[in-house]
N, C-alpha and C positions, 0 to 999 in steps of 0.2 A: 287749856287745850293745846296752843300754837307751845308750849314750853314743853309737854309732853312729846308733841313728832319731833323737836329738836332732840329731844333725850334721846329719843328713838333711833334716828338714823345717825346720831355719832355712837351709840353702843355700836348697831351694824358697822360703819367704818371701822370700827376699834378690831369689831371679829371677823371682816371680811377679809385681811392676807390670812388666816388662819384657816376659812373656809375653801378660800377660792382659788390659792395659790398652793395647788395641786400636782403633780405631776403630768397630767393632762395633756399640758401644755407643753414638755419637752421636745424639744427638735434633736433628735441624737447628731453624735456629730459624723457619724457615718452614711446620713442621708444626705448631709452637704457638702458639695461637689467642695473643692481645693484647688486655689489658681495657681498658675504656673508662678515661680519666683522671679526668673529670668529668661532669657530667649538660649541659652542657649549655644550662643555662636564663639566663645573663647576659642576653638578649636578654628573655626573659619577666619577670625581674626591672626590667628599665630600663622595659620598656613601662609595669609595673604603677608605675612612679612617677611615669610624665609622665602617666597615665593621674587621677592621683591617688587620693585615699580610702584611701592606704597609706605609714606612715612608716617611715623606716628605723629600725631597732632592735636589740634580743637574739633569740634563738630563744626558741619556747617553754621556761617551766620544767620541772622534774621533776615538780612537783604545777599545772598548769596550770590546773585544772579551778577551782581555789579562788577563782580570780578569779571565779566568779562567784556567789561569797556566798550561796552556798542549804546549807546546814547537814544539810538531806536527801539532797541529792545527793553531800556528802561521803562522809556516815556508808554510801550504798549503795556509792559504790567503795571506799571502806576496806573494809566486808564483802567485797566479790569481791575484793579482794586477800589475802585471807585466808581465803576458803571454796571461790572457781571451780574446781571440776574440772580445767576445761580447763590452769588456770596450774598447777597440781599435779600434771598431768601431765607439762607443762613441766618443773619442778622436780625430776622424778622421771627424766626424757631426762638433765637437765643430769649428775644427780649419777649416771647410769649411765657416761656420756663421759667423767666423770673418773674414776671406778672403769678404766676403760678405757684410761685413759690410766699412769696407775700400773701395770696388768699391763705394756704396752709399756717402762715405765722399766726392768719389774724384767729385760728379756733384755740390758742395758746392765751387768750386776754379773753375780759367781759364784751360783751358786746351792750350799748347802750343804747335805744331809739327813744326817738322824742316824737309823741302820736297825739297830733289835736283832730278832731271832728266835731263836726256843728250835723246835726241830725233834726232837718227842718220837717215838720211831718202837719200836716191839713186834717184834724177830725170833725168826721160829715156831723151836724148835728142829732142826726136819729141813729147814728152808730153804736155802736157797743158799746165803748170806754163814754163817750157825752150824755149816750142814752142813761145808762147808769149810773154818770157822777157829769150833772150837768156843770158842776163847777169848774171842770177841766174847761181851760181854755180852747178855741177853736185853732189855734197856732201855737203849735210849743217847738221851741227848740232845746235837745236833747245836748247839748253842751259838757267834751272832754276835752280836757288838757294831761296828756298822761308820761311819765318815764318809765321805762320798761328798762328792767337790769336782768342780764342771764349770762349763767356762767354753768359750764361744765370743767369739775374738778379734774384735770390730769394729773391722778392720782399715778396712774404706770407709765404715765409715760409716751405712752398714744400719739398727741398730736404733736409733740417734741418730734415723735420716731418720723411720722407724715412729713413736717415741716424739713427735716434733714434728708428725707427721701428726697422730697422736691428741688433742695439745694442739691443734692447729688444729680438730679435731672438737669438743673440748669446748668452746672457745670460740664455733664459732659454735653451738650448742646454749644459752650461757649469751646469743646476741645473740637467740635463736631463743625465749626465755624473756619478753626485753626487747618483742620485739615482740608476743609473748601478750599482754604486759601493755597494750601499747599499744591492740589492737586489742581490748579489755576495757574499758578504762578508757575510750576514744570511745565505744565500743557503747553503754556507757552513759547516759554524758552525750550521744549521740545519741538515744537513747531516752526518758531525762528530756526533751529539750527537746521533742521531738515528743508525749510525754504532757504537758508545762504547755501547748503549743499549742491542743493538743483541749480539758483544761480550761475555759483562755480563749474556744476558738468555742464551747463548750456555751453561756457566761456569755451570750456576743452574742446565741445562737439562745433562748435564755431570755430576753431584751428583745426580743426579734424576735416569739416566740411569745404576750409580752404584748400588744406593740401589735396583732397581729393580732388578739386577744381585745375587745382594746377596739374596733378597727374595727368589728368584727363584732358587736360589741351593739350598737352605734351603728346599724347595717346595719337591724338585727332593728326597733327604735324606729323608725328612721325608714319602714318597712315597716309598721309595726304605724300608725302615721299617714298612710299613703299619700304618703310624699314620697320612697320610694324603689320599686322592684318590687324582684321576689325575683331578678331578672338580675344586679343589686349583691350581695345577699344570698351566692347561691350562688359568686361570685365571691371575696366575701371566705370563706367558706369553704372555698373549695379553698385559698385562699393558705395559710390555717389549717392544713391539712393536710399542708398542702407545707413549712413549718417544723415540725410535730411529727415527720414522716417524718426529716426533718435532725435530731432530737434522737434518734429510733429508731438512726439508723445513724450517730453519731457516739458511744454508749453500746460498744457492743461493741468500738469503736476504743482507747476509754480502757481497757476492760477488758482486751485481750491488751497494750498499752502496760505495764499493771503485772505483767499475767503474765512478760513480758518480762523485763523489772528485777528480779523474781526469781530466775529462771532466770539472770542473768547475775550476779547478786550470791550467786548459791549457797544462793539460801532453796529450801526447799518452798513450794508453792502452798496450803497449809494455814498459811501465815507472814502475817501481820496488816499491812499497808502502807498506812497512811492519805498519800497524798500530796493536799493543795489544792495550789491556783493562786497561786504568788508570781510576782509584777507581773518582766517581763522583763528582766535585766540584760543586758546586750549585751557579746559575748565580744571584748574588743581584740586583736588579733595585728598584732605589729610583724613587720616581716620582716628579713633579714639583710643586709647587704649582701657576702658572699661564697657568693651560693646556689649557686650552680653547682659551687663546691669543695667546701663542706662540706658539702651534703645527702649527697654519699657515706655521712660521717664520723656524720653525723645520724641515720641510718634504721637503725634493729637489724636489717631485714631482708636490708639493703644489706652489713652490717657481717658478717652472719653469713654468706652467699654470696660475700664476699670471704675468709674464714676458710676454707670450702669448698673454693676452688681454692687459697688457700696449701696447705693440710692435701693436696690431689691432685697441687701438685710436690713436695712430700715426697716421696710415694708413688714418683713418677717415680724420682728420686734415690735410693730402696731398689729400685724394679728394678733397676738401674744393675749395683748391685753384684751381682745373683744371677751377673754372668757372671764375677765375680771367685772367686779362690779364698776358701775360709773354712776355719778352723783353729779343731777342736776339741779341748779338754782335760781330761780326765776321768780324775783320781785315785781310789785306795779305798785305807784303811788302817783296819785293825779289828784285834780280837782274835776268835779260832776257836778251840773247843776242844769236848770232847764231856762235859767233867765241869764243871761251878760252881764246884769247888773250885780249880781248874787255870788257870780261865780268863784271870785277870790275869799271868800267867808270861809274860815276856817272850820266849822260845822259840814261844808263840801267837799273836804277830805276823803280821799278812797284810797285805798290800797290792799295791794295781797302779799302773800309771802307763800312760795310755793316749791321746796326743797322735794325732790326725789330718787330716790336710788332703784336703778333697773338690776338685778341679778339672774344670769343669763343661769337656766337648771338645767333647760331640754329644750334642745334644738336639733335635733334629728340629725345630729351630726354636721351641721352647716358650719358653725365654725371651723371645725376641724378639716370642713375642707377647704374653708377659706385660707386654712394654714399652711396647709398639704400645697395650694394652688401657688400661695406667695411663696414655699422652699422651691418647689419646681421651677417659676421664673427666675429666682436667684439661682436655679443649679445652669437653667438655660444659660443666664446670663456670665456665669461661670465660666463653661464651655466656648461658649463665643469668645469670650475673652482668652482661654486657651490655645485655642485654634488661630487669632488673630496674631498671635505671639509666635505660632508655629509658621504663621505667613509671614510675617514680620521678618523672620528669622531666613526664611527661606529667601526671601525676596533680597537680603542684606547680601547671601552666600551668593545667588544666581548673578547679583551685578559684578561682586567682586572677580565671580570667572570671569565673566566676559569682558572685565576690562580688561584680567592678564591675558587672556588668547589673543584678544583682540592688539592689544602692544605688543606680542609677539608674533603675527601677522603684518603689522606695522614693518617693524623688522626686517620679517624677509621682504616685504615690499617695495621696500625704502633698496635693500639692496640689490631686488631686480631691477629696479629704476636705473639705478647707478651702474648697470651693467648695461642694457641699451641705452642710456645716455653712451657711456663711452664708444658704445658701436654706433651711435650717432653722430660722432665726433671725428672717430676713425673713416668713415662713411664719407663725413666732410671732406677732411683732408685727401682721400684717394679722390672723389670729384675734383679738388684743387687741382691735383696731379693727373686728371686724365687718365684717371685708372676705375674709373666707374661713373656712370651718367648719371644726371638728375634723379632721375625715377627712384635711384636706388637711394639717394639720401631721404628721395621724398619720403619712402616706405621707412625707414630707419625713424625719421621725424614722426611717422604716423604711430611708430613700435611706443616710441617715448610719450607722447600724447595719452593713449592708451593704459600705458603702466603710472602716470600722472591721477589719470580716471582711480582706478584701482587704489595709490594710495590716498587720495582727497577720499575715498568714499571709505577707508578703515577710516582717516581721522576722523571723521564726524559720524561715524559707527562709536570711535570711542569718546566723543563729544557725547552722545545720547544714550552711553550707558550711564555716561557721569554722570548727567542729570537723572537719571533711574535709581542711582546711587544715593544722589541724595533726599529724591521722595523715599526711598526706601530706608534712609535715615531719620527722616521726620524734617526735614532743611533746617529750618535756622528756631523750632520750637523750642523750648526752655522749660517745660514743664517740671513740676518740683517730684523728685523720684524717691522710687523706695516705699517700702513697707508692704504689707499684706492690706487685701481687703479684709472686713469683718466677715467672720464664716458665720456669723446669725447675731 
């Protein structure tokens, strides 16, 4: 009989591609969306060279940040890389994915258990089984020792397709990790740069808020000798007012700046952060000359939504097979016996042998839409990937203006400087010679100050595009580039 169902379900297997492997199951390939190749930007890249103020070169590094020699702003992203919530949570996604991914390996193998029971059982003397067969003992124990073997054949392929899904999961979760860290590590160093900013205009508004002091004595004196009225007076006192108002509301700026850089570095605000004012190092970013191909390959975010849709044609490709047959096989062999002493006797012997094949005929359409559902997340998942390529792209062009406008605002900046500098200068000298009073170098002093203000705030306007540059780069990722997703 047991020689018979083996006959049996290897004919099946032998005619089951023949039966099963139908058209059915086609995925055309015009129901499946098609991802972008590249981003895009060759065009934004050539601009930004005839444009000049940009050399070709490497991508950002892996530690980029270090280029710019502040020892503070190290030691704050080494802490957030080691304390940030947010990235540990990351880290805690990643390593569930792969937990994840290992259950999926293990429906690829037999599965093996080892099952003893001891089944102690008390019959009443005037019961049923004693009543009728007083021989049975009053205490028997029902005594297994068993191995249970099961296995389901992945004949198409199935839990292969699962288990590569779930590696596609865990990887983009380990790109999805990459770009925590990205979007940590600028936050940062965007946040240092716009707290050394404030710093710096505190300093300016602090020689701002002198001269006006000194105007304004000056004011008082020459008031106090009738060679001014109190119309000068009160004039330079409002001015007065109007740079301490500027040190009022540039104080509470610095202050949430460092609450900031706490909060991102994973201190408490009860944590001690002396940061001063180190003089501005200016952030160099070469750019690449295959932007367009390899920002794909560049951007962990890019890398992990491309992971995304491989990991949802898996998916496809295990629908596939639910319309195939599948063959389970499920042995038991133990020893049974009612006494301890008895139990290893080779007469105690039990086992089963239990092969079977499911063939899916009518299912009221279920699979099919279980097929229809997994092309639709793979076409979602397409799209997102599209669209992130088209931001990707955009995000690369928007920083690139803004560093040229903003260098070319530098510019004129730098050379209205240079021009009240020299009327500061001139200004001087006619005071030497008693050709113009105090007040008028002071205001000349205060012209320069001011245009000082102005160009320190383009530099580090173009200090925080550059870091926008390089998130929009991918910073210092390395991810391996190239090729197409599978379209099913």
């Amino acid at each position: 009989m047991m020689q018979r169902k083996i006959k049996f379900i290897w004919v099946i297997l032998l005619f089951s591609p023949i039966l099963f492997s139908s058209g059915c199951v086609h995925v055309p390939d015009c129901d499946l969306a098609r991802p972008m190749e590249d981003a895009g930007s060759e065009s934004v890249l050539a601009q930004a060279f005839d444009r000049g103020g940009f050399e070709e070169g490497d991508w950002p590094t892996e530690t980029w940040w270090r280029q710019l020699g502040d020892p503070v702003l190290n030691q704050l992203i080494e802490e957030a890389l080691q304390r940030n919530p947010n990235l540990k949570a990351a880290e805690s996604r990643l390593k569930a994915a792969a937990q994840v991914a290992l259950q999926r390996r293990g429906a690829l193998y037999p599965q093996i258990d080892f099952i003893a029971t001891d089944n102690w059982s008390h019959y009443a003397k005037q019961g049923f089984f004693r009543s009728l067969a007083p021989e049975i003992p009053a205490v028997v124990n029902d005594i297994n020792l068993d191995f249970s073997f099961t296995y389901e054949v992945d004949f198409w392929g199935k839990y292969r397709d699962l288990f590569n899904a779930a590696l596609g999961d865990a990887a983009a979760q380990a790109a999805e990790k990459l770009q925590v860290e990205l979007i940590l590590t600028t936050s940062i160093a965007y946040a240092y740069a716009e707290l050394q900013f404030l710093l710096r205009e505190r300093q300016i508004i602090e020689k701002r808020n002198r001269n006006r002091e000194e105007i304004l004595a000056i004011r008082d004196k020459r008031v106090l000798h009738a060679l001014d009225t109190s119309i000068e007076t009160l004039t330079s006192k409002g001015n007065k007012l109007d740079i301490e108002s500027s040190l009022l509301d540039v104080d509470p700026k610095i202050e949430e700046q460092i609450h900031l850089l706490k909060a991102l570095s994973g201190l408490g605000q009860d944590a001690i952060l002396d940061i001063q004012y180190i003089p501005l190092n200016p952030l160099t970013i070469q750019l690449p000359d295959r932007l367009s191909l390899d920002l794909i390959s560049r951007r962990p975010d890019l890398m992990a939504q491309k992971a995304r849709l491989e990991a949802a044609a898996k998916r496809i490709d295990a629908a596939k097979t639910d319309f195939y047959p599948n063959v389970n096989i499920t042995t038991l062999i133990g020893l049974e016996s009612i006494f301890w002493s008895k139990l290893f006797r080779a007469e105690n012997y039990s086992g089963s042998f239990q092969p079977a094949i499911h063939l899916p005929i009518f299912t009221a359409g279920r699979l099919r839409a279980q097929l229809d559902e997994k092309v639709a997340e793979f076409n979602e998942a397409v799209h997102s990937y599209n669209n992130l390529i088209l931001v990707a792209a955009q995000q690369v062009a928007d920083s690139l203006s803004n560093l040229f406008y903003i260098q070319k605002e530098i510019e004129v900046r730098e050379s209205s400087l240079q021009v009240v500098e020299r009327q500061e200068y001139l200004t001087r000298r006619r005071v030497e010679h008693a050709l113009d009073d105090r007040i008028a170098y002071l205001q000349a002093q205060n012209a320069v100050l001011e245009m000082q203000l102005i160009v320190e705030t383009m530099l580090y306007s173009k200090q925080l595009a550059g870091i926008l540059l390089i998130r929009s780069l991918g910073g210092g990722y390395g991810g391996e580039g190239g090729g197409d997703a599978p379209c099913s």
